[in-house]
Structures are given as structure tokens and as C-alpha cells.
C-alpha positions as CSV (number, residue, x, y, z in Angstrom):
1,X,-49.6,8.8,-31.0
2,X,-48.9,10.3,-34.1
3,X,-48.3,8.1,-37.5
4,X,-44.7,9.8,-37.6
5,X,-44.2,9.5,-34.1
6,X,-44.6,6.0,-34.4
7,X,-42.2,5.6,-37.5
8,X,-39.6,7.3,-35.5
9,X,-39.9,4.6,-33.4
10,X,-39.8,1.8,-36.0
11,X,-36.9,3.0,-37.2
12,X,-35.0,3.9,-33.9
13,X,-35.5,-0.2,-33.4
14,X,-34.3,-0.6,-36.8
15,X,-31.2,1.3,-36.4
16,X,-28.0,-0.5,-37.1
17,X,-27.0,-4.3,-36.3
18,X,-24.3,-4.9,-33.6
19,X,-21.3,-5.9,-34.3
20,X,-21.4,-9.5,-33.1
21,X,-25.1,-9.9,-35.9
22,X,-22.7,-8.2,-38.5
23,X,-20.5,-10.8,-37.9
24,X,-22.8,-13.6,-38.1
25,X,-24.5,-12.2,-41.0
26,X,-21.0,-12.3,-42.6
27,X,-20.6,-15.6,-41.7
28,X,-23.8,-16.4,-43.4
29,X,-22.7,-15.3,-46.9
30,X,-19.8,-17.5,-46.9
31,X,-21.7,-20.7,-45.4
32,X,-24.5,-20.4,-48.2
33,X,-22.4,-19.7,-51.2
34,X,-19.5,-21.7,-50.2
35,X,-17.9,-19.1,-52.6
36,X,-14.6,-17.6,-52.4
37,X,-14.6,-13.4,-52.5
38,X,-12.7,-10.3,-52.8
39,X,-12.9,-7.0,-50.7
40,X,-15.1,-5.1,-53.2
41,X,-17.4,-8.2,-53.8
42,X,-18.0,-8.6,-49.6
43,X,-18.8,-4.4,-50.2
44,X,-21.3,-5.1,-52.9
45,X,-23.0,-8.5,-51.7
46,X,-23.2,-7.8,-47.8
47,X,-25.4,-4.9,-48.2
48,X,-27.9,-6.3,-50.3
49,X,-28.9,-9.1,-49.0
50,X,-27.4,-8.9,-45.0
51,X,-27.7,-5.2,-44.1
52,X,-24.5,-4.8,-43.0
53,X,-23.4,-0.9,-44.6
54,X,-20.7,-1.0,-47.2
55,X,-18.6,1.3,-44.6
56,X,-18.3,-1.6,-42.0
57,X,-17.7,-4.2,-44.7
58,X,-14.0,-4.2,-44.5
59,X,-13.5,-3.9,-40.1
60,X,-16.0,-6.9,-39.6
61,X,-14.2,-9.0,-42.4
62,X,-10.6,-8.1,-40.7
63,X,-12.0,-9.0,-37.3
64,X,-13.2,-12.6,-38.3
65,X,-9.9,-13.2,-40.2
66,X,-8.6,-12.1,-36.8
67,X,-10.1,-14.4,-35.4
68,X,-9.2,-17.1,-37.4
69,X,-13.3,-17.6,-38.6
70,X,-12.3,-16.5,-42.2
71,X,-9.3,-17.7,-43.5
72,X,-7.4,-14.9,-46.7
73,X,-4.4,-15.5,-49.1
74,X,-3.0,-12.6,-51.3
75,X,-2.5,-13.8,-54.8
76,X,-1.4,-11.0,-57.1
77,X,-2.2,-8.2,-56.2
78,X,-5.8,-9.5,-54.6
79,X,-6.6,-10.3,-51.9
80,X,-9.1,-13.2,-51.3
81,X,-11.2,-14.1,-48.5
82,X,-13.7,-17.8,-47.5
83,X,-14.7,-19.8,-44.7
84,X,-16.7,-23.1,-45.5
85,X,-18.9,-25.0,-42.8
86,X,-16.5,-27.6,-42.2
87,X,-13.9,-25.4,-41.1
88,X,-16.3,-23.8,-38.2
89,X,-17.3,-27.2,-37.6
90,X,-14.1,-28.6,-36.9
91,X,-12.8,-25.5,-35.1
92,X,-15.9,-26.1,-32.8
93,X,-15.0,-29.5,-31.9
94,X,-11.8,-28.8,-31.3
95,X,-12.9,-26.3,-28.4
96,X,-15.5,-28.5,-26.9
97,X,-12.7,-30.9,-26.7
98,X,-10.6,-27.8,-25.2
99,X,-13.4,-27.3,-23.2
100,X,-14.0,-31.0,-22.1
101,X,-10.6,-31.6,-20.9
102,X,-10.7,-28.3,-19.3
103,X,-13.8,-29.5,-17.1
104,X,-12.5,-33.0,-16.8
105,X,-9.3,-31.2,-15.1
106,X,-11.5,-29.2,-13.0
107,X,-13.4,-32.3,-11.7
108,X,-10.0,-34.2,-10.5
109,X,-9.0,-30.6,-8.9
110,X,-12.3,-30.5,-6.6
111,X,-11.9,-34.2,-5.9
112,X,-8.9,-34.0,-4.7
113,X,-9.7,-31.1,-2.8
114,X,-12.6,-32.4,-1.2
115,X,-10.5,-35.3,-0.3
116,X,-7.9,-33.0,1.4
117,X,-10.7,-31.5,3.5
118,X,-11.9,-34.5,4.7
119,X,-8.3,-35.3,5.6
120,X,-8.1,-32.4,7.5
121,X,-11.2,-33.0,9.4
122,X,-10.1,-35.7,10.8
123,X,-9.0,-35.2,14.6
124,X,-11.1,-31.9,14.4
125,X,-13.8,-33.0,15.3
126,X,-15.5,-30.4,17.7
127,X,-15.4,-32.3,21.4
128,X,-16.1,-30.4,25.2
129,X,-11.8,-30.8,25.4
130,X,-11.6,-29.1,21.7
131,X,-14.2,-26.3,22.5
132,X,-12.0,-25.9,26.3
133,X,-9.2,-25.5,24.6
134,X,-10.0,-23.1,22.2
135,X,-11.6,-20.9,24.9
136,X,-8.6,-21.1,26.4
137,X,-7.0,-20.1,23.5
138,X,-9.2,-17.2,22.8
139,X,-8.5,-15.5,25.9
140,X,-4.7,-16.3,26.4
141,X,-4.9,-14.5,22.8
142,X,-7.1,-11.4,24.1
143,X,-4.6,-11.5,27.1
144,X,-1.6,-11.2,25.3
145,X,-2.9,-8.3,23.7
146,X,-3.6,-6.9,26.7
147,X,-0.3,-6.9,28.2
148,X,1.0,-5.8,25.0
149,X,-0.9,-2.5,25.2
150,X,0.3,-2.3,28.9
151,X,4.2,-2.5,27.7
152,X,3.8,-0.2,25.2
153,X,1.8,2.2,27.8
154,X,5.2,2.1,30.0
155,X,7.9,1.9,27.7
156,X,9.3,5.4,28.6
157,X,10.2,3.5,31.5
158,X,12.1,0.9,30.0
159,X,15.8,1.2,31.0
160,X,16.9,1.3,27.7
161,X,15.0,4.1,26.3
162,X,15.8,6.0,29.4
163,X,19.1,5.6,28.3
164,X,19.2,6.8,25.1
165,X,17.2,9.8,26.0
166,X,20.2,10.7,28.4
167,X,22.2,9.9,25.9
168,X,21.1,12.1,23.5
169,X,20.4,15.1,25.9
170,X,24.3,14.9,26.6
171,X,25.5,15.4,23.0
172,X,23.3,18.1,23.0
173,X,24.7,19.6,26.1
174,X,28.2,19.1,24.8
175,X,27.2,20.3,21.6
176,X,25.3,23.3,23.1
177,X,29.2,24.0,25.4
178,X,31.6,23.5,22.4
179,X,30.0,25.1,19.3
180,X,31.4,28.6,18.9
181,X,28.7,30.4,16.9
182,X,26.6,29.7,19.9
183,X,28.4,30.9,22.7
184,X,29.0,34.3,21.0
185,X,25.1,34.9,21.3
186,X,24.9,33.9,25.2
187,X,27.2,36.9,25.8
């Protein structure tokens, strides 16, 4: 392998951070200064010492504001952004309590589930009368279908749809006897 193949590799590797390590990189600048910064400064400071290119500076700072990581107030005419530790520490309690209560709510849900299953069992359990009976059950079922099938295989024999069937063939006659235009071609 050639010394610039290999740098073209290095540097493929090296390409460009996801968003999500943009983000936390971000993060980083405002946790270790504990500073409080305008647009242009985030485009200056973030590329030197994160990486993150001056071009995505301004969609990754929107998207933590978003999502209510950075916090920004306009005074003036500037706008100005900051996020200190104990903000993301307390917004992390607060959703492992979120997600506590969640779980604890889940845990009654399943008890009380389990419980209704167990309720259910009871008088189920699987006896020579039960498995009989649900034999029985099986093939009065399959039978039933059967006999279905063997209705609809007859049903232009069913008194009723004999009926309309002469029904209709005698409007047809009587239509076929009394319309005029029709009667001039029979001649």
C-alpha cells in the first residue's frame, strides 16, 4: 500500500463528526468555560478547539436550544446563548425521575396482569372432561362449516330465490310485451 493510499485513508476516517459528537462537543465549550456567548463567538471558538466547521456552528446551536440543552435571551439587538452543568444535571434528574415513575407504572401494570391471568386460569385447568369437550367442540365447529358449504351449494333451490328469479323473468317478459321500440323490430 502506497504512502498516499494510506493517507487517503486516514483522512476518509477523519472526515467530519456526526451530528450527535457536534453536539456534544458544543456542549463541552459551555460546561468548561461556564461562559455566556454570542453567535459569531460559538463561530470563532468551536472550530479551534472542537472541530466542529464554522458552517454548522449556527444549525447545531439552534438544535440544542431546541431542545432545551442551551438556554438564549435576545438583549438588544444580540443574541446570547449558555448552558451551565447544573442545568443538564437537574434536567437529568428530572427524567430519571420521569423515567422511574414510568417503570414503577409499568411494574403495577404487569402485576396486575399476571394476577388477572392467574384469575383466569382458574377452572381451566386441562382435565379428560375439558379435553372431551373441546374435541367435541372442534368438530361440531368443522361440522358447522360443513353444512354451511352444503347450504350455500343448494341455495338455487331455496324457495325464495326461486321466487325472485320468476319474479324477475316476468317483468322482463312484460317489459319485453309492452315496450314499443321493441315490438317494431319483431315485425
Amino acid at each position: 500500500m502506497s504512502a498516499g493510499a494510506q493517507s487517503d485513508k486516514s483522512q476518509s476516517k477523519k472526515k467530519g463528526l456526526s451530528v450527535e459528537e457536534k453536539r456534544t462537543r458544543m456542549m463541552e465549550i459551555f460546561f468548561e468555560t461556564k461562559d455566556v456567548f454570542q453567535l459569531k463567538d460559538m463561530e470563532k471558538i468551536a472550530p479551534k478547539e472542537k472541530g466542529i466547521t464554522a458552517m454548522s456552528v449556527k444549525e447545531i446551536l439552534q438544535s440544542l436550544v431546541d431542545d432545551g440543552m442551551v438556554d438564549t435571551d435576545r438583549i438588544g439587538t444580540s443574541n446570547y446563548f449558555w448552558a451551565f452543568p447544573s442545568k443538564a444535571l437537574h434536567a437529568r434528574k428530572r427524567k430519571l425521575e420521569a423515567l422511574e415513575t414510568q417503570l414503577a407504572e409499568s411494574s403495577q401494570k404487569k402485576e396486575r396482569l399476571q394476577q388477572s391471568i392467574e384469575k383466569s386460569k382458574i377452572g381451566r385447568q386441562e382435565t379428560t372432561e375439558r379435553a372431551a369437550l373441546t374435541k367435541e367442540l372442534a368438530a361440531l365447529r368443522q361440522k358447522k362449516e360443513h353444512l354451511t358449504a352444503e347450504i350455500e351449494k343448494y341455495k338455487e333451490c331455496d324457495p325464495d330465490v326461486v321466487e325472485e328469479i320468476h319474479a324477475s323473468q316476468e317483468e322482463q317478459l312484460f317489459l319485453f310485451h309492452h315496450l314499443p321500440l321493441e315490438n317494431q323490430f319483431l315485425q
